[in-house]
C-alpha positions in Angstrom: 90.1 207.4 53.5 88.8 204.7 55.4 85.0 204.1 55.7 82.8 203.7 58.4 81.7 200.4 59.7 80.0 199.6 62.9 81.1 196.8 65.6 80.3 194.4 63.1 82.1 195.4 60.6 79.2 196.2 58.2 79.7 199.1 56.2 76.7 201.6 58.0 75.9 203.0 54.6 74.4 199.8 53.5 72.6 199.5 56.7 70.9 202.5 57.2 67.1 203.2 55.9 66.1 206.2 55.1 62.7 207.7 56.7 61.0 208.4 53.7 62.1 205.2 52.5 60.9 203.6 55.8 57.4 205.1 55.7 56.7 204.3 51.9 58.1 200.2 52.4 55.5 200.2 55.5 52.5 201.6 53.3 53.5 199.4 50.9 53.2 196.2 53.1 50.0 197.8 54.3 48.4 198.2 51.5 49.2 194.4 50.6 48.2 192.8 53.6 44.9 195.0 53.5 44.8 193.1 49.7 45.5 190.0 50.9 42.9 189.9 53.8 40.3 192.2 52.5 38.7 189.1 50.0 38.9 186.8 53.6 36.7 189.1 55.6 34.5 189.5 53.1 34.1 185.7 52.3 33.7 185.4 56.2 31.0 188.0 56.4 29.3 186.6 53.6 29.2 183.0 54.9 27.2 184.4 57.9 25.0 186.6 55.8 21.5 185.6 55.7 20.3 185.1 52.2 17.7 187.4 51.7 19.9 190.4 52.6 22.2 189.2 50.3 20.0 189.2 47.7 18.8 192.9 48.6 21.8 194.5 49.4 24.6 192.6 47.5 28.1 192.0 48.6 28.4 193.8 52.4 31.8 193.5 54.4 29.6 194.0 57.5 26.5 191.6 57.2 23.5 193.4 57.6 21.3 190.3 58.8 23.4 187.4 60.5 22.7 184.0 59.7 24.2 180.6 60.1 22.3 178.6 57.2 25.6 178.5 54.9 26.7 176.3 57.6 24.0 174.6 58.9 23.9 173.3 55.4 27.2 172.3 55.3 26.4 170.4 58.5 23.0 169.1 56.9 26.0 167.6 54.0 28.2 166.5 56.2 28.2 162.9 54.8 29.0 164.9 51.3 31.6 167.5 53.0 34.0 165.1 54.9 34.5 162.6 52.0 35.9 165.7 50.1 37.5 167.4 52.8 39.1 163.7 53.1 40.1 163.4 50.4 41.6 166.3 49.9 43.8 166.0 52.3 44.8 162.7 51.8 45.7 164.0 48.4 47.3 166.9 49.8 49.7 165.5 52.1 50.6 162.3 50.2 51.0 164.4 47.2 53.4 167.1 48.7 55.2 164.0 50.2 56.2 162.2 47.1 56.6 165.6 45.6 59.3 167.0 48.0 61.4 163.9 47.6 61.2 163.6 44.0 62.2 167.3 43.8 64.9 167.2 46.2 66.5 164.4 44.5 66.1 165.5 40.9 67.4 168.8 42.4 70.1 167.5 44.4 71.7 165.3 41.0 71.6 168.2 38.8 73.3 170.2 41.4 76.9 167.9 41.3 78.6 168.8 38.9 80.4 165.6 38.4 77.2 163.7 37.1 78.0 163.5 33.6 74.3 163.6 32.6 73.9 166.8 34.1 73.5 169.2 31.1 71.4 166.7 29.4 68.4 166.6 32.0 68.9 170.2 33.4 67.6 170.8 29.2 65.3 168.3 29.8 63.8 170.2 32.8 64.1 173.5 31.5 62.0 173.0 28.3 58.7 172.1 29.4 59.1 175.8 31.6 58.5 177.2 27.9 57.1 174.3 25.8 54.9 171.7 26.8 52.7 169.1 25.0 49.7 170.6 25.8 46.1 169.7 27.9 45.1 167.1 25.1 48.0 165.5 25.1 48.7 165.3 29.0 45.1 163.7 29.0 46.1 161.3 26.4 49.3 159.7 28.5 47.7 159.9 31.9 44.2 158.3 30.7 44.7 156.0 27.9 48.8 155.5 28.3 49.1 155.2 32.1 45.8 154.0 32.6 45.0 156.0 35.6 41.6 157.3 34.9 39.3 157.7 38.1 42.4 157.3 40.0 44.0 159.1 42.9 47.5 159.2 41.2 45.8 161.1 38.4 45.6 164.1 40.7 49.1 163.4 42.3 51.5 162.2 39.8 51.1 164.7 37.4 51.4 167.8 39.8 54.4 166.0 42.2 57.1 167.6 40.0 57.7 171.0 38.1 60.6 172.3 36.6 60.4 175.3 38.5 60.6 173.4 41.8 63.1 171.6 40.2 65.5 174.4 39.2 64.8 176.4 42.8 66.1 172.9 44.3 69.3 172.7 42.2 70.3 176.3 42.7 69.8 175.9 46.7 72.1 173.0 46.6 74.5 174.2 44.2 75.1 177.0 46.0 74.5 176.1 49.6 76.0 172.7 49.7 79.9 172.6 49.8 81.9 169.9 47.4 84.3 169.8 50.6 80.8 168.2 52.5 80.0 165.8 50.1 83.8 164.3 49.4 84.2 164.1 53.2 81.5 162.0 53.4 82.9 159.9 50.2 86.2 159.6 52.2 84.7 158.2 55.5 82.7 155.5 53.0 79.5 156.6 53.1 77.3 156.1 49.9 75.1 158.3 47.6 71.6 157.5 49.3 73.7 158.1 52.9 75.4 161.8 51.9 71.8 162.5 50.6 69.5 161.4 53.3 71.7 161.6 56.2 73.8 165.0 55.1 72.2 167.1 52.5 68.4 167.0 53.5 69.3 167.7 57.0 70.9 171.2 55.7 68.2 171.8 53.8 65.4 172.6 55.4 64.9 175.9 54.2 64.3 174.4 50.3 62.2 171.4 51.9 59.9 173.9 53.2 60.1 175.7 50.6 59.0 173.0 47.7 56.4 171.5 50.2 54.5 175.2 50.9 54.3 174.8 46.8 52.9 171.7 46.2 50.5 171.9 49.6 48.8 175.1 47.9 48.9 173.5 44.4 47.4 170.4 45.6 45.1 171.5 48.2 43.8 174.6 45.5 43.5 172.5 42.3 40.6 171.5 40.8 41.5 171.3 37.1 43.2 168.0 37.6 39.7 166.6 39.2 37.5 168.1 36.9 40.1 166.2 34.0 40.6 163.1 34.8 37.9 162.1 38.0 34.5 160.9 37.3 33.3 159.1 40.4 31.5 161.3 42.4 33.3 159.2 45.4 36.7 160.8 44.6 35.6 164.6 44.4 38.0 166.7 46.3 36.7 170.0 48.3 38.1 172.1 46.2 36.1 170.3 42.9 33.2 169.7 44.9 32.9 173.7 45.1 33.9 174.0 41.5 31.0 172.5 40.9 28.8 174.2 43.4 30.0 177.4 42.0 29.1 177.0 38.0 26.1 174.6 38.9 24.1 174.9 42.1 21.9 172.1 40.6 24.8 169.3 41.3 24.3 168.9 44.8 20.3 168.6 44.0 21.7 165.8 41.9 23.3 164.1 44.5 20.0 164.2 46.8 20.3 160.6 47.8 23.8 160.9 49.0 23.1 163.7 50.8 19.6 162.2 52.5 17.5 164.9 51.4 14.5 164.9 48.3 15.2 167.5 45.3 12.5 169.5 46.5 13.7 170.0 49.9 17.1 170.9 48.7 16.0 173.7 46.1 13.8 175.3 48.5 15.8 175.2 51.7 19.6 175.5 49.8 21.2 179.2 50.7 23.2 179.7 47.6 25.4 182.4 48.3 26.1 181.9 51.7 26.7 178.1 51.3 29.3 179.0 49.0 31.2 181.1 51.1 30.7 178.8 53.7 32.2 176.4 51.7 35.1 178.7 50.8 35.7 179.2 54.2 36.0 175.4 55.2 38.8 175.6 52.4 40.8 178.1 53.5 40.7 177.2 57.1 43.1 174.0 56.7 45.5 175.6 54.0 46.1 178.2 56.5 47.1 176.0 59.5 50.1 174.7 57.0 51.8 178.1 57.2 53.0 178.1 60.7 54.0 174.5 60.3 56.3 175.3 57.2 57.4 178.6 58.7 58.4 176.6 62.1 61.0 174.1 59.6 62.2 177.1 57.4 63.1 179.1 60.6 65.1 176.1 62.1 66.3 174.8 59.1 68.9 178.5 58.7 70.5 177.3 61.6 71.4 173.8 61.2 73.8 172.5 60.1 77.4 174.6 58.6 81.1 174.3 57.5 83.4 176.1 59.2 87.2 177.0 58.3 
């Protein structure tokens, strides 16, 4: 007996939802978007909570006196602030750049399966997922052996590539990118570099965007990294700088001549709490522009680019 399809010629059975099914999927994205944006609202409302209802009624999602000191503080900082918030990003996007390419690359070798080296490095990748040499000894080779102590490339090298990126690139292009593509371009006389930059990146969109949300969020959200391997106060990142603001309020009292303020004007005038959901707040706001800009390439990049029969 013949099944049903529709005009498509999709089986309907695999198509069709069923309402329980329906309802119980859509209170399960609720109850995950209310997760997700529950903390926000709650940072928000704290960031314009004054600090003296703070400190008598706690945590409120509704504040119950407003106040704009958190941020007039920032503001009062601004010197301190911007030459995070700077570097952050610098950090940020340089890093994600070098990263996607390095990862793409790696990726994109392991992927062929005529690279004779290929079983050898996808081992080498896959072990540090489970082993790895530990935080005294990464300290050791990036400080003492690479010499890049109070550096920038401190923060970026050594979170440009993981193996997990890694193996996600290799399995997109493994599967995705035809051998029928890639001798085709051999054919016409077009080199490695050329089928790579000119072909297969093109087509691949999807990964790039992919890999580069990954590394944005792990760059733009680290602060081990900083707190490791960065000294000078000159080369804090936001998310560092609030590190420290949140385990010792008494740092930016340290800094008072950077920030143009005496000690004693700072300790009696500094809102605490709210600061540091300000603070928070200026964080977020940036990382969160990035994901209609990724979602924008992944979108495009499903439809360019195909082999037909």
């Amino acid at each position: 007996m013949a099944k049903k399809v529709d005009s498509d010629g999709t089986l309907l059975k695999f198509n069709r939802i069923k309402p329980l099914t329906n309802i119980l999927l859509n209170l399960l994205f609720i109850v995950l978007i209310a997760i997700t944006v529950i903390p926000l609202l709650l940072i928000l409302s704290m960031s314009l909570s004054s600090e003296a209802s703070i400190r008598e009624f706690g945590y409120q999602m509704i504040p119950r006196e407003f106040s704009s000191d958190g941020y007039a503080f920032l503001l009062q900082q601004s010197a301190l602030i911007l030459r995070s918030l700077g570097y952050s990003l610098f950090v940020t996007v340089t890093g994600t750049i070098i990263g996607v390419l390095l990862t793409s690359s790696l990726g994109y070798v392991l992927s062929r399966p005529q690279y004779r080296l290929r079983k050898t490095l996808s081992w080498m990748v896959f072990i540090p997922m489970i082993f790895n040499g530990g935080m005294v000894g990464s300290y050791f080779v990036v400080s003492n052996l690479l010499g890049l102590k109070d550096s920038m490339w401190a923060i970026i090298l050594t979170l440009c590539v993981t193996s997990f990126n890694v193996i996600i690139s290799r399995t997109f292009f493994k599967l995705t990118i035809p051998d029928a593509l890639i001798e085709s371009a051999k054919i016409d006389g077009a080199a490695q570099l050329r089928v790579f930059f000119n072909i297969v990146l093109p087509i691949s969109l999807p990964v790039l965007a992919t890999i580069g949300l990954f590394l944005c969020f792990a760059y733009w959200n680290d602060w081990l990294q900083s707190m490791l391997y960065i000294d000078d106060q000159n080369l804090n990142t936001l998310q560092s700088l609030l590190n420290r603001v949140m385990g010792e309020i008494e740092y930016l009292a340290r800094n008072a001549n950077i920030m143009g303020a005496s000690v004693a004007q700072i300790r009696s005038s500094l809102p605490k709490e709210s600061a540091r959901m300000a603070i928070a707040v200026v964080i977020v706001i940036p990382i969160a522009c990035a994901y209609p800009f990724f979602q924008k390439y992944f979108i495009s990049g499903l439809t360019v680019g195909a082999v037909k029969g």
